[in-house]
KOLKE-506993 format. One record per residue (C-alpha): y, x, z; residue in three letters; residue number from 0. Coordinates in steps of 0.25 Angstrom, whole numbers, always signed. Each point is the difference from the previous one (the first is absolute). Last residue first. Layout:
BEGIN
PT      y      x      z  residuo  num
PT      Y      X      Z      ALA  NUM
...
! end
This chain:
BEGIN
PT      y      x      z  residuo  num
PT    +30     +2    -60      UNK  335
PT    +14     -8     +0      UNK  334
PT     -6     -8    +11      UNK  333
PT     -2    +12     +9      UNK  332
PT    +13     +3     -4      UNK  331
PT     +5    -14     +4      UNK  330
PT     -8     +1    +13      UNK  329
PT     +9    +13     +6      UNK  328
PT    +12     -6     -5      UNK  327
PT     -3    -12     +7      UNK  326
PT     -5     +6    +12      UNK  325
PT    +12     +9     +2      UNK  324
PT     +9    -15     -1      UNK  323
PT     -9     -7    +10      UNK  322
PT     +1    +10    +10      UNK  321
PT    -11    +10     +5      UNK  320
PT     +2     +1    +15      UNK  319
PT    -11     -9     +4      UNK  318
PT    -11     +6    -10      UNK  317
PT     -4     -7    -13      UNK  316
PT    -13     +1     -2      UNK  315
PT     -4     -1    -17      UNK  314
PT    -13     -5     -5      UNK  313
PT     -3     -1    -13      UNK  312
PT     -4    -14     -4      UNK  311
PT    -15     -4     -7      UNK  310
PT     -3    -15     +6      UNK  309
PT     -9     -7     +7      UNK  308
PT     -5     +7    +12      UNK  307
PT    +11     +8     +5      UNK  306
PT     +9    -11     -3      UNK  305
PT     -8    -10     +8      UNK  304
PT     +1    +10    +10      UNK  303
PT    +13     +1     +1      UNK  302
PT     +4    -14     +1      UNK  301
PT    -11     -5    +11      UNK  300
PT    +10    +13     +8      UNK  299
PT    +12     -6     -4      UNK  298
PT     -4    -14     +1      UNK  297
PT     -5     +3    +17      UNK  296
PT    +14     +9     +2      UNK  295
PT     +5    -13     -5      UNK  294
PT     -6    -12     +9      UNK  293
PT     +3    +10    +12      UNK  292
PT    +15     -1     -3      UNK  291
PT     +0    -14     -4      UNK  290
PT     -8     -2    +13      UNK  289
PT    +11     +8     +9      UNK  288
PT    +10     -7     -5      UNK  287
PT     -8    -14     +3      UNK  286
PT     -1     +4    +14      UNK  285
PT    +16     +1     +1      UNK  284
PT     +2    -12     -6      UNK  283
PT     -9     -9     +9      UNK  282
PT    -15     -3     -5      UNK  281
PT     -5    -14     -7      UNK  280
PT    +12     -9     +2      UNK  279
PT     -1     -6    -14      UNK  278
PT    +13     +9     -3      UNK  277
PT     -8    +13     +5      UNK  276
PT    -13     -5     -8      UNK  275
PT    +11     +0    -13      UNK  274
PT     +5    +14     +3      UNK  273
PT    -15     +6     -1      UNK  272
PT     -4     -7    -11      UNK  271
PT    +15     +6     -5      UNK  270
PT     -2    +14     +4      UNK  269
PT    -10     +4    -11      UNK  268
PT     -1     -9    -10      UNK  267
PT    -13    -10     +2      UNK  266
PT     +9    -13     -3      UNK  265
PT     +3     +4    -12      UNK  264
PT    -14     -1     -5      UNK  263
PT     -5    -13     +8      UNK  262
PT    +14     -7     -5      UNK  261
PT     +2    -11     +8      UNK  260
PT     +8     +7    +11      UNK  259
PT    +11     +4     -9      UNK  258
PT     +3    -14     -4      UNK  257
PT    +15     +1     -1      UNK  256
PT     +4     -4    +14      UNK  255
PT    -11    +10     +4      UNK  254
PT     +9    +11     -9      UNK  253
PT    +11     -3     +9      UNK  252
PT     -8     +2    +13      UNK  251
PT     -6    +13     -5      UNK  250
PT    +15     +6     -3      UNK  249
PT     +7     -3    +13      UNK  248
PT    -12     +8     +7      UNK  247
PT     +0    +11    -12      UNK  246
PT    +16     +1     +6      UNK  245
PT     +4    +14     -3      UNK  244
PT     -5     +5    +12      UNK  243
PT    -13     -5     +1      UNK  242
PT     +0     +9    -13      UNK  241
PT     +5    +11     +7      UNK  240
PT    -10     +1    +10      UNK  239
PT    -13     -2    -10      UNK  238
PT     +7    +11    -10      UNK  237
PT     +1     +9    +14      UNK  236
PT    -13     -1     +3      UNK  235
PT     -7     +1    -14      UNK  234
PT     +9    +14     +1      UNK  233
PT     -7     +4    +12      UNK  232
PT    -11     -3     -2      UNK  231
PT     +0     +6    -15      UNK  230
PT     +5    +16     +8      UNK  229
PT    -12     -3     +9      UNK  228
PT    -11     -3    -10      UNK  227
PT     +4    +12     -9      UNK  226
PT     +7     -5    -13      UNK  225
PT     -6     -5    -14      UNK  224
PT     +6     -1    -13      UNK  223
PT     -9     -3    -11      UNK  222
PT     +4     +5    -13      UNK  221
PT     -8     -4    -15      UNK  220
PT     +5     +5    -14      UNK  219
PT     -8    -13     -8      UNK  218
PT    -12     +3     +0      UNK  217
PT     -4     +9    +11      UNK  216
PT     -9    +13     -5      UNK  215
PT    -15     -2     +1      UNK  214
PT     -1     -9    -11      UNK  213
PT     +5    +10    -11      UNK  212
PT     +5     -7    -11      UNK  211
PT    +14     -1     +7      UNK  210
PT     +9    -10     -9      UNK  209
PT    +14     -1     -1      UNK  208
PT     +2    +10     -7      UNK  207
PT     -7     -6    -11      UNK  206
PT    -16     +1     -5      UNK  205
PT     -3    -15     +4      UNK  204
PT    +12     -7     +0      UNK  203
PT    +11     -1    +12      UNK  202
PT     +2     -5    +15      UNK  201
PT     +3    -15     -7      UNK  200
PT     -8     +0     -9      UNK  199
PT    -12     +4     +6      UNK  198
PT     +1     -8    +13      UNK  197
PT     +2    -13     -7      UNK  196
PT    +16     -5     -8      UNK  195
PT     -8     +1    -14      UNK  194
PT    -14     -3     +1      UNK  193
PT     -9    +12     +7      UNK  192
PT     -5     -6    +11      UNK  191
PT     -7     +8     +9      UNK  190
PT    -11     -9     +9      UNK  189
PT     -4     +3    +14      UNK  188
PT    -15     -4     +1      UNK  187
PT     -3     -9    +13      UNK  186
PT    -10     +7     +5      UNK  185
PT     +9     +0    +14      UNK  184
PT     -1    -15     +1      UNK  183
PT    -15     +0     +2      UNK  182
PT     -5     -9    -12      UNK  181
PT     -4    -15     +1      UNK  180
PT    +13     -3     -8      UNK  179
PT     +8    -13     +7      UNK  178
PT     -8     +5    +14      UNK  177
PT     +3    +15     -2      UNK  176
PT    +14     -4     -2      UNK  175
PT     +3     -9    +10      UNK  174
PT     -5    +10    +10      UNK  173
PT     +9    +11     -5      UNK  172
PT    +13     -8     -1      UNK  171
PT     -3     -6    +15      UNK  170
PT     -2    +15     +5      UNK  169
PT    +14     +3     -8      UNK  168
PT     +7    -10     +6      UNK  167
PT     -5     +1    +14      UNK  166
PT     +5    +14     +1      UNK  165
PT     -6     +5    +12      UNK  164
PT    -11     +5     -5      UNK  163
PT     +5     +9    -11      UNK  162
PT     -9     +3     -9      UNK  161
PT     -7    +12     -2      UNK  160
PT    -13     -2     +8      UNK  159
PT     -2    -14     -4      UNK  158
PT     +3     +2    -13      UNK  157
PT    -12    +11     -2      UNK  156
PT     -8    -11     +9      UNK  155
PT     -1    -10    -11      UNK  154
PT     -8    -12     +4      UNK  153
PT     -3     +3    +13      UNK  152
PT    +12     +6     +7      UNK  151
PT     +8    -14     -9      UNK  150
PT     -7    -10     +7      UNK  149
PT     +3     +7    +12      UNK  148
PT    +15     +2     -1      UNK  147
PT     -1    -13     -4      UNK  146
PT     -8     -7    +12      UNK  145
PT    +11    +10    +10      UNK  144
PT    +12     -6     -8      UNK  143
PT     -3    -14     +4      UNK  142
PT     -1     -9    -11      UNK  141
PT    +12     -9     -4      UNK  140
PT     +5    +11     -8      UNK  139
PT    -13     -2     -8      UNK  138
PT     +1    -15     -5      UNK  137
PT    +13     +1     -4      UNK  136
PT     -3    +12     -8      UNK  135
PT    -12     -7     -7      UNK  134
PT     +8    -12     -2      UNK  133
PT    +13    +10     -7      UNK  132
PT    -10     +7     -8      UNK  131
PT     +9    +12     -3      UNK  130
PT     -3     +5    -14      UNK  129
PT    -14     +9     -2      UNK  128
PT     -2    +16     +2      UNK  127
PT     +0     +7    -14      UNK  126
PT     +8    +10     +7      UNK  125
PT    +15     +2     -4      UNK  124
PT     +6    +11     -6      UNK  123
PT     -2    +17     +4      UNK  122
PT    +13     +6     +3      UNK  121
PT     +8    -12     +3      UNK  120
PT    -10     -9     +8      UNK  119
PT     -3    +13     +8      UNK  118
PT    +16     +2     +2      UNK  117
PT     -1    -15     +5      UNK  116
PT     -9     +3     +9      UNK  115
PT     +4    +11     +7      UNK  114
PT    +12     -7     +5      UNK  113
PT    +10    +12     +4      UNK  112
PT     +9     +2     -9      UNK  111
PT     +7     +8    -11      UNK  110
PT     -3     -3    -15      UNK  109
PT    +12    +11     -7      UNK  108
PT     +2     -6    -15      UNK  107
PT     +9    +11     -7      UNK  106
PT    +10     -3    -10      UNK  105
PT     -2     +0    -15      UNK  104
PT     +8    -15     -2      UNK  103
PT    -16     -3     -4      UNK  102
PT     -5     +6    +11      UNK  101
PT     +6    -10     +9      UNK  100
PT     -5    -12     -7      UNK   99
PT    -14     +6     +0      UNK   98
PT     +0     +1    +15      UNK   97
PT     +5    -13     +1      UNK   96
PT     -8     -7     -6      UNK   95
PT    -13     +8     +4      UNK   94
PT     +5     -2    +15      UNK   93
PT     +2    -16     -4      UNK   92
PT    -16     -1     -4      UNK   91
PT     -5     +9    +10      UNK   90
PT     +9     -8    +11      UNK   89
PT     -6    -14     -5      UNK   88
PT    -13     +6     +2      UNK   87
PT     +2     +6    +13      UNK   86
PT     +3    -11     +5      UNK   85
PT    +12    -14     +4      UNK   84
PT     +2    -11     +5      UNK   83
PT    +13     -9     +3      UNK   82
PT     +6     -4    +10      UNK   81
PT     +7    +12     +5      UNK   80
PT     +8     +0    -15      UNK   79
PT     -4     +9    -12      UNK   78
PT     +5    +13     -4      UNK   77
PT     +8     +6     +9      UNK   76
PT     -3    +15     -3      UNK   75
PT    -10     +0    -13      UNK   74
PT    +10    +12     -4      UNK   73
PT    +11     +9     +4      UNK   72
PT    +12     +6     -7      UNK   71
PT     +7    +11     +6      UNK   70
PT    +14     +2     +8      UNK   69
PT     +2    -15     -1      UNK   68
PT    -13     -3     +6      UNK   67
PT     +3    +10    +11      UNK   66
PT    +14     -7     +3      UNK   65
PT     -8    -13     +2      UNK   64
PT    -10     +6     +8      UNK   63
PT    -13     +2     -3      UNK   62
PT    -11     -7     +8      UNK   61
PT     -6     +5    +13      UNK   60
PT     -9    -11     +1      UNK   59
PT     +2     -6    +13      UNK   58
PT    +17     -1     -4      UNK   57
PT     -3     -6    -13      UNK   56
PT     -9    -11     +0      UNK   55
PT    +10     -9     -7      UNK   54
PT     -5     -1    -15      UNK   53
PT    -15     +4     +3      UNK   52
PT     -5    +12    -11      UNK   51
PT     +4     +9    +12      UNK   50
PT    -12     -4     +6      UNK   49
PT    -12     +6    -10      UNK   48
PT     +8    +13     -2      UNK   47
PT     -1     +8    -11      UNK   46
PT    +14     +1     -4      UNK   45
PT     +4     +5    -14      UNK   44
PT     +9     +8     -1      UNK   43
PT    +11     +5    -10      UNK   42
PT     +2    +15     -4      UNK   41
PT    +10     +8     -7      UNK   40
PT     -9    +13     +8      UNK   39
PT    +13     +3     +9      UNK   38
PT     +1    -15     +5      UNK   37
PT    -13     -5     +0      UNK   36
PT     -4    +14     +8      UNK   35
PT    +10     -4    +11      UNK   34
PT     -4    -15     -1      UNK   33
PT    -16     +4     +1      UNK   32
PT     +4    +10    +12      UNK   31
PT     +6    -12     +7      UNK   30
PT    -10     -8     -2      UNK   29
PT    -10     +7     +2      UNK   28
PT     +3     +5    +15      UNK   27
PT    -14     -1     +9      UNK   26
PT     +4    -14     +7      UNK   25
PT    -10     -7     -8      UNK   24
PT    -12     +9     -4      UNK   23
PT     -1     +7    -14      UNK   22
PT     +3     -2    -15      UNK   21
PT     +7     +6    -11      UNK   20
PT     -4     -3    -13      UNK   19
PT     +6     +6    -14      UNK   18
PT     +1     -7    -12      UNK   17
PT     +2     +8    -13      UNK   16
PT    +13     +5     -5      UNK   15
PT     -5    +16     +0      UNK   14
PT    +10     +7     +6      UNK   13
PT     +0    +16     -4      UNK   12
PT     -6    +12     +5      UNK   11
PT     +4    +13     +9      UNK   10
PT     -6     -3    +12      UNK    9
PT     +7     -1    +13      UNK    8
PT     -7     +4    +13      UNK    7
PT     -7    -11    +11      UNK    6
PT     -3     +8    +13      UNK    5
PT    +11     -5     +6      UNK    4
PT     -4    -16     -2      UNK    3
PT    -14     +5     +6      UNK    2
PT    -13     -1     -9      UNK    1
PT    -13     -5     +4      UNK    0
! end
């Protein structure tokens, strides 16, 4: 794993394919994204499967408006908090976007943190079947201990990988080894190669844009990870200043819009939390301390899904290192 000093600048030029930046919440993408956005003529695209909800800003981290000005961001505030939305849908409007942003020969920088969503990026879709909305009825109203059992016998390479305490993702996982009578995780990952897919939108067969060798991250890939301490401190700080800037007044004006209808929204960090404060689940100050825990444990489920799923280079940042010396320092890592 490399260091943000230990990075030394190539001499090669910018090629105007995408480039992912992913890592844990709290660790600093966003700001190194916009840095690098703005010295690389860059736009970015958010991959973020809560910053998508108009209105879940503060919880989220989202850009701010000033940042927005400074450099053009995507799939940010894309549908309302009562309305649903996946990884597919995200595939299809990344792809958009992406291509869009190539085509005025600027840079598409992916930074975020949902695992998922770069998966569904990278590699399309599985051949996994539609929502079956009866089916999925029928299985939130089953104890999660019976599906998290069900689905330890029927595909235990899911079971082991999956995060348990995501009911969303355990229920997806059942209902589709029901509606296919196949495990979940054989469920092939398909590449399309149509106009606005995967291939077109990172670039042909035989371009820059292309690595042919499988082992080397495809596209140019960066993790950014910290030392446990120096990311519990900043998760810390984020929970505590968020609290601060009214994620309290925010959650009760996004249940006067239907928040709390919305099973995916409704698992953001901070606001679940927020939302069992208001129904007089826990005082404030435990419900701080929650956020806070609830985090550290996304970070860490985070990286190692990362680890596991995806090819990025990993760079430590060290406490000291500002955002401005790291972006220079990733840019001409980038540039190689």
């Amino acid at each position: 794993m490399a260091t943000a000093r230990s990075l030394q600048p190539p001499a090669s030029s910018l090629q105007r394919r995408p480039i992912l930046l992913a890592g844990p919440t709290a660790v600093g993408k966003s700001r190194i994204a916009l840095l690098l956005a703005e010295r690389l003529n860059g736009e970015i695209v958010s991959v973020d499967s809560m910053q998508v909800y108009r209105g879940l800003d503060i919880g989220t981290a989202k850009p701010s408006a000033e940042e927005r000005a400074r450099v053009p961001h995507h799939l940010i505030d894309v549908v309302d908090v009562t309305e649903p939305f996946d990884a597919a849908r995200f595939a299809e409007l990344a792809h958009q976007a992406v291509a869009e942003i190539r085509s005025r020969n600027r840079l598409p920088i992916l930074c975020g943190g949902t695992g998922l969503y770069f998966k569904a990026f990278l590699d399309g879709l599985g051949e996994a079947p539609p929502a079956d909305e009866q089916l999925r009825a029928a299985l939130r109203a089953t104890p999660p201990a019976e599906l998290l059992r069900e689905l330890a016998e029927r595909d235990p390479a899911t079971f082991e990988k999956i995060d348990r305490l995501n009911l969303r993702r355990v229920i997806r996982a059942v209902e589709v080894i029901r509606l296919t009578g196949r495990p979940f995780s054989a469920q092939k990952a398909r590449w399309n190669g149509t106009p606005g897919g995967p291939s077109d939108a990172l670039g042909s067969p035989g371009s820059p844009g292309v690595s042919p060798d499988p082992g080397r991250p495809f596209p140019p890939s960066l993790g950014l990870t910290r030392s446990q301490s120096d990311l519990r401190h900043r998760i810390n700080e984020r929970v505590d200043g968020m609290f601060r800037r009214g994620l309290v007044a925010e959650t009760e004006q996004l249940l006067k819009r239907g928040l709390a209808d919305n099973k995916t929204a409704m698992q953001a960090l901070g606001y679940r939390q927020v939302v069992e404060h208001l129904r007089g689940g826990r005082s404030l100050t435990e419900t701080i301390e929650l956020v806070k825990i609830r985090t550290r444990q996304f970070a860490k489920r985070q990286m190692t899904w990362f680890k596991r799923q995806l090819r990025l280079e990993w760079i430590e940042l060290m406490p000291e290192d500002s955002p401005d010396v790291v972006a220079t320092l990733v840019k001409a890592r980038i540039e190689n």
